[in-house]
C-alpha positions as CSV (number, residue, x, y, z in Angstrom):
1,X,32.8,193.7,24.8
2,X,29.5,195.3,26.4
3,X,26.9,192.8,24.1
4,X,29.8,189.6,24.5
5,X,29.2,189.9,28.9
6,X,25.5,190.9,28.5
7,X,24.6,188.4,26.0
8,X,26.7,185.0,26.7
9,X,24.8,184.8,30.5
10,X,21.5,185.4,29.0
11,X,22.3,182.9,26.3
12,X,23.4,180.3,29.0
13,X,20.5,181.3,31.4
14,X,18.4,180.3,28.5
15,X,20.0,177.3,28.3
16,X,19.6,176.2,31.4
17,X,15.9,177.1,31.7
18,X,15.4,174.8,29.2
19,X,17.2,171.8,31.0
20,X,20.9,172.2,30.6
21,X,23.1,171.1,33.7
22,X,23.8,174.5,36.0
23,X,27.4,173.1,36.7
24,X,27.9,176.2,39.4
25,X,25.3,174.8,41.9
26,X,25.1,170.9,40.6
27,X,21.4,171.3,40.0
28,X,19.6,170.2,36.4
29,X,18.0,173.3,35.2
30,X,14.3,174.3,34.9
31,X,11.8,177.2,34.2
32,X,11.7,179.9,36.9
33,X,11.8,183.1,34.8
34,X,15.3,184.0,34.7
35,X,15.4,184.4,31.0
36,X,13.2,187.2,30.9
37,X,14.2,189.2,34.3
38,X,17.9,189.0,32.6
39,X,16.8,190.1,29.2
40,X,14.6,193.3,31.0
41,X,18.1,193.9,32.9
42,X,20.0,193.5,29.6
43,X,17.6,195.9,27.6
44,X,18.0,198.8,30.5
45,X,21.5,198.2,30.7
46,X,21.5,199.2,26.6
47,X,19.0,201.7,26.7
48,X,21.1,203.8,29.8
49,X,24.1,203.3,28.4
50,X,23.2,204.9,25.2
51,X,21.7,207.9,26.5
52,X,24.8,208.6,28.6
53,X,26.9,208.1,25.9
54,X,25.1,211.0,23.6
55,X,24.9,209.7,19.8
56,X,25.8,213.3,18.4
57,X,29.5,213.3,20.8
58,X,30.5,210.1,19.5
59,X,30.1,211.0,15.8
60,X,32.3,214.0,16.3
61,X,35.1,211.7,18.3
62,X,35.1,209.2,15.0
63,X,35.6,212.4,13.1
64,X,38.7,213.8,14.9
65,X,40.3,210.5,15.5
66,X,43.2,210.6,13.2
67,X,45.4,213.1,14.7
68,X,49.6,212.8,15.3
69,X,50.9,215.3,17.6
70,X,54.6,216.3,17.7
71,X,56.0,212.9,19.8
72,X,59.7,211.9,18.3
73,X,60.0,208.1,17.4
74,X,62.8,208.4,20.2
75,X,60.7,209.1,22.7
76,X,58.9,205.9,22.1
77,X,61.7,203.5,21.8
78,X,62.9,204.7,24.9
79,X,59.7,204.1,27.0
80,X,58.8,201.2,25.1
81,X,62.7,199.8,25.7
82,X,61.9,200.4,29.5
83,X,58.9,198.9,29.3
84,X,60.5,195.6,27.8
85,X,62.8,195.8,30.8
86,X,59.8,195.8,33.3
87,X,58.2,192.8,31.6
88,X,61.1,191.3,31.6
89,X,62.2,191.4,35.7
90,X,58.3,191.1,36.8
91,X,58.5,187.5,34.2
92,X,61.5,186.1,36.6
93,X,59.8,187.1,39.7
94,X,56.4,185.7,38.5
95,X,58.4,182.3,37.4
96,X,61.1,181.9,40.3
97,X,60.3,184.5,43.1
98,X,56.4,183.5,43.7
99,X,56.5,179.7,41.4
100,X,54.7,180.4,38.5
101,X,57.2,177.8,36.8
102,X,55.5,175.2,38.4
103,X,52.3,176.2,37.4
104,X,54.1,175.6,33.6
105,X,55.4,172.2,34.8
106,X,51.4,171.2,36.4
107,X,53.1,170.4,39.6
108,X,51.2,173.2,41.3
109,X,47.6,174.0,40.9
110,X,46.6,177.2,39.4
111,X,44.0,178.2,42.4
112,X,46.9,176.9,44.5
113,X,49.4,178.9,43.2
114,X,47.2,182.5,43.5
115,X,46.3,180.9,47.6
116,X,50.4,180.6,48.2
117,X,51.5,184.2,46.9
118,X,52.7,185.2,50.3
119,X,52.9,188.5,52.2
120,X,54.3,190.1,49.1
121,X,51.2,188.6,47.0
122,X,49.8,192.0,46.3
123,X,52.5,193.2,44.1
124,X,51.6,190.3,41.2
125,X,48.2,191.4,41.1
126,X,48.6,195.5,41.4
127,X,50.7,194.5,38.1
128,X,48.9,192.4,36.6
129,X,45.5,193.6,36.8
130,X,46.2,197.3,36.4
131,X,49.9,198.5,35.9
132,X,51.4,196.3,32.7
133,X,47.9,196.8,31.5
134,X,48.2,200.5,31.6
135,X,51.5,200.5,30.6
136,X,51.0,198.6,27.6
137,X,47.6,201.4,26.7
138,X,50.2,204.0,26.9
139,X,52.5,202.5,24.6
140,X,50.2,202.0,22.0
141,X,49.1,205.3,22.3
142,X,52.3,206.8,21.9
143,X,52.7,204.1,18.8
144,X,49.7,205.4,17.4
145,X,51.3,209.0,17.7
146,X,54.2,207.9,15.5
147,X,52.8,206.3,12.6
148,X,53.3,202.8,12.9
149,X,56.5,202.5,11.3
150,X,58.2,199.0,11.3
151,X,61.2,199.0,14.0
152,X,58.2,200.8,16.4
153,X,55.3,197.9,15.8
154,X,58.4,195.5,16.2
155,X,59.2,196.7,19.9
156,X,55.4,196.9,20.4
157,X,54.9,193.0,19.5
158,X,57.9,192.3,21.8
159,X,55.9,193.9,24.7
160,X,52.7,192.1,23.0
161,X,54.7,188.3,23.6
162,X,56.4,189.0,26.7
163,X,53.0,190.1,28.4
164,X,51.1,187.0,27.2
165,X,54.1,184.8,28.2
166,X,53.8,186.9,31.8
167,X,49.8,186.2,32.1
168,X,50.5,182.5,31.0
169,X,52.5,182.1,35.0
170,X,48.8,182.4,36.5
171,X,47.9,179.2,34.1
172,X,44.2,181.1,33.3
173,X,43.7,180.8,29.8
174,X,42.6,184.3,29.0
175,X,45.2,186.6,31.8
176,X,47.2,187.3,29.0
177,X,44.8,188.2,26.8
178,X,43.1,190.4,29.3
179,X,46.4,192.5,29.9
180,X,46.7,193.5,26.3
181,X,43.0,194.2,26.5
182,X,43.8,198.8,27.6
183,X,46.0,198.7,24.7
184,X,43.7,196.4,21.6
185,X,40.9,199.0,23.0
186,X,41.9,202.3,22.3
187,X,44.2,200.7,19.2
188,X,40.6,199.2,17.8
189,X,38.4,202.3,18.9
190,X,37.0,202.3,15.6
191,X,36.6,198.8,14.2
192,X,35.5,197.5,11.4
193,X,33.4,194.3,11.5
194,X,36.5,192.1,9.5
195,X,39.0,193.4,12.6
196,X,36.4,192.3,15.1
197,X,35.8,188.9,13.4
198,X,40.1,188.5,13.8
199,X,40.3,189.5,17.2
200,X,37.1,187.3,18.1
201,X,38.9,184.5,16.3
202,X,42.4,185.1,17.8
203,X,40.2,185.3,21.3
204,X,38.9,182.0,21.1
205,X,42.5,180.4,19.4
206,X,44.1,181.7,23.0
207,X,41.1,180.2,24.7
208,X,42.1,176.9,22.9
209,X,45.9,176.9,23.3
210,X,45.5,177.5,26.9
211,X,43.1,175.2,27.5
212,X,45.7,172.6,26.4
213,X,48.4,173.7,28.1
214,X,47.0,174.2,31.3
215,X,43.8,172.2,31.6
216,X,43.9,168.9,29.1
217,X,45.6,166.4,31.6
218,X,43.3,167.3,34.1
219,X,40.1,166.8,31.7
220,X,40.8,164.0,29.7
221,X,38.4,162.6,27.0
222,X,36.9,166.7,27.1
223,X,35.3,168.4,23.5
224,X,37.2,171.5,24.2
225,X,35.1,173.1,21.9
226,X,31.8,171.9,23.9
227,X,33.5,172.7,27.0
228,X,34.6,176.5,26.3
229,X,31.1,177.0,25.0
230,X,29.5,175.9,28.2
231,X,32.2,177.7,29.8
232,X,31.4,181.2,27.9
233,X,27.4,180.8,28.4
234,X,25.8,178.4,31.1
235,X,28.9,179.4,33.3
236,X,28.3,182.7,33.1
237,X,24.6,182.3,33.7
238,X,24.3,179.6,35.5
239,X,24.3,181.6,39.5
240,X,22.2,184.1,38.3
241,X,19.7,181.7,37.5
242,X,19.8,180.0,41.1
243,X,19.9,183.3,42.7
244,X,16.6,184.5,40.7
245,X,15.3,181.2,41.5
246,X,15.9,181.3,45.1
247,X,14.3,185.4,45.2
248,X,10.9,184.1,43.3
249,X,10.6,180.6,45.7
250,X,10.9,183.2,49.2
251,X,13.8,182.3,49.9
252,X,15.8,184.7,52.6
253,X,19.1,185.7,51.3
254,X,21.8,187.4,53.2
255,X,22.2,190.7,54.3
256,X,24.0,192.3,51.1
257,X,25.0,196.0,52.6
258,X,27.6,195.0,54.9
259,X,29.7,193.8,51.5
260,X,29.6,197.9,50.3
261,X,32.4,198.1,53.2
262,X,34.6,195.7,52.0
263,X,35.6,199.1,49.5
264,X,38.0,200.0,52.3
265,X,40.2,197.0,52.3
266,X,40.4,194.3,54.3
267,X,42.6,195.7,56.8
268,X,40.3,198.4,57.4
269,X,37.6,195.3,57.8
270,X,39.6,193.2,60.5
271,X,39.5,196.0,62.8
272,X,36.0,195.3,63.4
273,X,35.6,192.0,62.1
274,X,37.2,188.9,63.5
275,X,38.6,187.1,60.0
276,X,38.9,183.7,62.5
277,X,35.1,183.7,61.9
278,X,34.1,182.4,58.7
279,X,30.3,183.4,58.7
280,X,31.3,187.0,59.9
281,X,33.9,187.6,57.0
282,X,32.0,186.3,54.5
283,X,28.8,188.6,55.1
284,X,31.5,191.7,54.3
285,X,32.8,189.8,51.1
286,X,30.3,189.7,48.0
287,X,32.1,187.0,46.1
288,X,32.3,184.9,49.0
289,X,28.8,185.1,50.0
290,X,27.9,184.5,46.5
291,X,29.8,181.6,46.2
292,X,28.1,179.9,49.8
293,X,25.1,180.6,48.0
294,X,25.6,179.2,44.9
295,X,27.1,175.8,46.6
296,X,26.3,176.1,50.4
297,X,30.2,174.6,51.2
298,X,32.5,176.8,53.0
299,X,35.3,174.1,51.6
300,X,34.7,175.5,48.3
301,X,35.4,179.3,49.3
302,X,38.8,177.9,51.5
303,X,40.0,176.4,48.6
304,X,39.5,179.1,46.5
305,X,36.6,177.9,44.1
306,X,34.8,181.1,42.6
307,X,31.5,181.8,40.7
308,X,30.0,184.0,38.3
309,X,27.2,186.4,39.4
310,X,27.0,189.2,37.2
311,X,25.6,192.4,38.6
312,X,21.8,190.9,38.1
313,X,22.6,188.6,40.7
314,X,24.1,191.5,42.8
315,X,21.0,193.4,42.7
316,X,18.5,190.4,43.4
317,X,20.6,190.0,47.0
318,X,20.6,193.1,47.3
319,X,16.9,194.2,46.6
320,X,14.9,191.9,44.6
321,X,13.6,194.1,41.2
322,X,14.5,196.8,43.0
323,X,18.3,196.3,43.1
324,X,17.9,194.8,39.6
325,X,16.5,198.1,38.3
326,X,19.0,200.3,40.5
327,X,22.4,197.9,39.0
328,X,21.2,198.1,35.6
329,X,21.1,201.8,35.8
330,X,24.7,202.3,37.0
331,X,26.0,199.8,34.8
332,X,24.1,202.0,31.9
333,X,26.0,205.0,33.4
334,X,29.5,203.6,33.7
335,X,28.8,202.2,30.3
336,X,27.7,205.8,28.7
337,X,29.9,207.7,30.4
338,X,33.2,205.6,30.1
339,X,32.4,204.9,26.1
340,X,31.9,209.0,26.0
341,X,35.2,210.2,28.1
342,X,37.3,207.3,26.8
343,X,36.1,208.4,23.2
344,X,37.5,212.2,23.7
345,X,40.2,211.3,25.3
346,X,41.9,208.8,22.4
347,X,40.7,211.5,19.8
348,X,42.5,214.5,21.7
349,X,45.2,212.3,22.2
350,X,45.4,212.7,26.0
351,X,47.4,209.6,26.6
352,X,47.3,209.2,30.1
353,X,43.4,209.7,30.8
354,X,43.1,207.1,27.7
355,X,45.6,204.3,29.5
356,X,44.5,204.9,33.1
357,X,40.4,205.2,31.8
358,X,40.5,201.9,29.4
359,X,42.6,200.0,31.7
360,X,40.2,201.1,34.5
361,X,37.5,199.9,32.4
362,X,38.3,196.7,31.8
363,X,39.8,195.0,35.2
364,X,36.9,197.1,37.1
365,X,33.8,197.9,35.3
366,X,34.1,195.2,32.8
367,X,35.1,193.0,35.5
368,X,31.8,193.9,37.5
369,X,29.5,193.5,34.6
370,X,30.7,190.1,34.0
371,X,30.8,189.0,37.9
372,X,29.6,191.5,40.0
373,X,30.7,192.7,43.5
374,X,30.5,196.4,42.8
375,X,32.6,197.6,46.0
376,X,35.6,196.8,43.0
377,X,34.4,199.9,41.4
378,X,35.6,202.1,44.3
379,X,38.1,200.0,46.5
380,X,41.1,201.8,48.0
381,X,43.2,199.6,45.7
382,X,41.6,201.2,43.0
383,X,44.0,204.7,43.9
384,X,47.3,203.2,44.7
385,X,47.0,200.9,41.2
386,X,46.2,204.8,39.9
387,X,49.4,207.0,41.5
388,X,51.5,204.1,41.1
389,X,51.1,203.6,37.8
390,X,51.1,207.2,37.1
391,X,54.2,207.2,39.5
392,X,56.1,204.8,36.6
393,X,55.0,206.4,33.6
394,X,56.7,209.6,35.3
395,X,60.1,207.1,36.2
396,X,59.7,205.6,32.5
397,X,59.8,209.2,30.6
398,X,62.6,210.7,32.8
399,X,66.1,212.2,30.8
400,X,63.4,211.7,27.6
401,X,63.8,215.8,26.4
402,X,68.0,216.0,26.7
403,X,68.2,213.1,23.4
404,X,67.9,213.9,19.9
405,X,65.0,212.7,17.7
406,X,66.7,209.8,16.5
407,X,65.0,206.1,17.0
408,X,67.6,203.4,18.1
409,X,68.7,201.3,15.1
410,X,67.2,197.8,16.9
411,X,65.9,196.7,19.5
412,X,69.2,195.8,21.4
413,X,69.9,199.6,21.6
414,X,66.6,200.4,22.9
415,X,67.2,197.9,25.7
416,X,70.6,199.8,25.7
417,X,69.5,202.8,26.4
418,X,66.0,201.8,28.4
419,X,68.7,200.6,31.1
């Protein structure tokens, strides 16, 4: 995951230093040294992230890792069963309550859709991006603990399905995907280079189907395949070639502290900030301001158009070298550390650090790494997607200790006894 978003921007940067089209900012592509200021981020990044990690810890994790404490097949059925249940009432709501269904028919636009969520529009997100996720990490976990037998991997895939049906409302071709990423993480700690070849293949077959289902009758006459490869490289390093660009050629750029306060939540921001103007607001939001940069159109933020920055592009607004150095040194860290904690934690079988770590790892530092604005790290959502989740796990194992150690007989009786 770490080479795949260090390696696919510096590809496309590449790319478009040697003339590809930078589709991000509508400019034809040329030499300005991206390529090698990425690749010196890249190689710190590495470097860091390996001496916080400790060679000599991880060996002695890969050692301990198969371990099955004293968890009764019940105990699972019955959380996974309420699980199903979960998935099942956030699908309707997604579908009817806030209109994913038209999102399936492609009579509403997917950036559309995520703009017309409502007053209630935090809830799909807190779940999406963090709680099903975690959810999903623990239940593996507690799979794992069991032994894999066949009625437990057959409520497991259930969950697996209903999930990816559930990300599919957003219309994003990799949502789904992305929520079973906690659980394929700690499941695939230790992975063999045949597994990673499968799930790399089964990642890019998603990618595919989605693209269809969602995107075709909107680009027709598109190589899908030439398209998704442009979208996974010059995409992703397309802004961070403009931004370098515009830090070599002088260029001011905008003031990037004030974003660091946008941590507290917008509510918190409004206080002192009028929202009404669109120059003020945007100087406390990092992906706004990058995205004015990268196209100079304040249409393209209101509608809800995005870009890619990567945390290179974070540190050049931020400081030139300086904030390149700086951001490739935390990223190292987070790296290191998380691979290290994350590590002991699946090997001593401490299932809700490993759900609430992984899942933290990839909707916030993965998610940074691959577009930057660091205040996601530490925003105030970050504890309430925490204790809430933690809050349903609790919910989820209640009455678990009064039933014998006895699995349901199908999957109908763990809904049974879930409700």
């Amino acid at each position: 995951m770490i080479l795949f978003v260090l390696l696919t921007p510096l590809y496309g940067i590449s790319l478009v230093e040697d003339g590809e089209y930078a589709t991000s900012v509508g400019q034809v592509g040329s030499p300005n040294g991206a390529t090698l200021a990425f690749g010196a981020y890249v190689l710190s990044v590495l470097i860091v992230a390996l001496l916080a990690a400790g060679r000599r810890h991880a060996h002695a994790i890969a050692k301990k890792m198969p371990q099955v404490l004293n968890v009764s097949e019940r105990q699972f059925f019955i959380f996974t069963g309420r699980f199903l249940v979960l998935n099942a009432i956030f699908l309707m709501m997604m579908l009817f309550a806030f209109g994913g269904i038209h999102v399936w028919m492609g009579t509403l636009e997917k950036g559309m859709f995520r703009a017309s969520l409502g007053p209630f529009g935090a809830l799909p997100f807190i779940m999406t991006k963090f709680v099903i996720p975690a959810l999903f990490a623990y239940s593996t976990i507690l799979l794992m603990r069991i032994g894999y037998n066949v009625r437990a991997k057959r409520m497991w895939w259930f969950n697996v399905l209903l999930i990816i049906v559930v990300g599919s409302t957003w219309g994003f071709k990799t949502t789904g995907v992305f929520m079973l990423l906690p659980g394929l993480l700690i499941l695939n700690w230790r992975l063999s280079l045949y597994k990673m070849l499968l799930l790399t293949a089964a990642f890019f077959g998603s990618l595919v189907v989605f693209f269809f289902l969602f995107d075709s009758a909107l680009m027709d006459g598109v190589d899908v395949f030439k398209f998704l490869v442009e979208r996974l490289t010059v995409l992703q390093g397309d802004v961070s070639w403009y931004v370098w660009g515009e830090y070599v050629d002088g260029t001011t750029l905008p003031n990037y502290f004030p974003t660091l306060l946008a941590g507290l939540g917008d509510t918190v921001i409004s206080i002192f900030v009028d929202k009404g103007n669109f120059l003020d607001w945007m100087s406390f939001h990092y992906d706004w301001m990058l995205t004015y940069i990268a196209t100079g159109s304040e249409e393209a933020i209101i509608n809800g158009h995005s870009v890619t920055g990567t945390p290179f592009s974070e540190g050049v607004i931020a400081g030139g070298w300086i904030g390149v150095a700086l951001f490739g040194i935390i990223a190292g860290i987070l790296i290191g550390r998380t691979y290290r904690i994350l590590g002991a934690a699946i090997a001593n079988e401490r299932a809700k650090t490993a759900a609430l770590l992984s899942t933290y790892f990839c909707f916030n530092v993965f998610a940074w790494l691959n577009g930057g604005a660091i205040t996601q790290l530490f925003h105030i959502s970050v504890l309430a997607n925490v204790l809430f989740t933690l809050l349903l796990i609790k919910l989820m194992q209640l009455q678990l200790k009064r039933n014998l150690n006895v699995p349901p007989n199908n999957i109908y009786q763990a809904w049974s006894i879930s409700s």
